[in-house]
C-alpha positions in Angstrom: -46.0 23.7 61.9 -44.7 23.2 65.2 -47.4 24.5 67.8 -46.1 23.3 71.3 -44.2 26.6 70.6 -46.6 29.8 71.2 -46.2 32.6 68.6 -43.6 35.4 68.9 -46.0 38.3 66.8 -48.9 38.2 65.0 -48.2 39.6 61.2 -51.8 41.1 59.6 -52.1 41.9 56.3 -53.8 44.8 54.7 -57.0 43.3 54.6 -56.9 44.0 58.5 -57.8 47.4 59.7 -57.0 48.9 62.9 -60.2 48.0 64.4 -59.9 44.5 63.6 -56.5 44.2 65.0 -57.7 45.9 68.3 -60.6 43.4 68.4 -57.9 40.4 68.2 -55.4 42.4 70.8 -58.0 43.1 73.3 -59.0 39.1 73.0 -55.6 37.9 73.6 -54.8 40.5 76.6 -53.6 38.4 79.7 -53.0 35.5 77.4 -50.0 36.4 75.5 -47.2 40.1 75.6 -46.5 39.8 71.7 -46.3 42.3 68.7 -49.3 43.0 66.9 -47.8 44.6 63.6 -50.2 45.8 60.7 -48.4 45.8 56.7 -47.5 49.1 56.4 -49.3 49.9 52.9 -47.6 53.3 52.1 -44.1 51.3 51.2 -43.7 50.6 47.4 -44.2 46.7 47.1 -44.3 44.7 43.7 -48.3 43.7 42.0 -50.0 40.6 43.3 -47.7 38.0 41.7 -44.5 36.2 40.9 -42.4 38.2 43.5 -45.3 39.6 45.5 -45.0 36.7 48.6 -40.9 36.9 48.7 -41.1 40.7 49.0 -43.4 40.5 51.7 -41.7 37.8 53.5 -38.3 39.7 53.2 -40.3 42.9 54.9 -41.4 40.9 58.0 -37.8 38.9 58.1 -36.7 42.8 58.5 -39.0 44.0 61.0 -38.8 40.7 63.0 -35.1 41.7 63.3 -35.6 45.5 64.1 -38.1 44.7 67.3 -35.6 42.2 68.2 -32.6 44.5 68.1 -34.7 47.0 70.2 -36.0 44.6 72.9 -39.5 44.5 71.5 -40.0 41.2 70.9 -42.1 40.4 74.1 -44.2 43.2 74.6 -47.5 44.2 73.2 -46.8 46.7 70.9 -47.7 48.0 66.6 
């Protein structure tokens, strides 16, 4: 809960469609060079519940640290 630091990605779930997230990039241009990363639904994941929130956070610990490893972290990119 520490905003005086600005975000390093923005993380939209699946109720986010490509046109929604384009509508948010396109407001944020000029303002901010982060990821914009959408869930990518055809992985297997567990049901909604016990389990479901870990599994996703695991996923975007693992991504987080693939953009990072390639340099990605400060540039606008899905």
């Amino acid at each position: 809960m520490n905003y005086s630091k600005p975000p390093v990605a923005v993380f939209a779930g699946a109720l986010y469609g490509d046109e929604e997230i384009d509508e948010m990039r396109q407001a944020c241009q000029g303002i901010s060079s982060i990821p914009w990363l959408k869930m990518d639904m055809s992985v297997p994941k567990p049901p909604l519940g016990p389990g479901y929130a870990e599994h996703v956070v695991q996923r975007i610990k693992e991504c987080m640290k693939k953009i990072e490893t390639e340099g990605k972290l400060e540039q606008d990119v899905r």
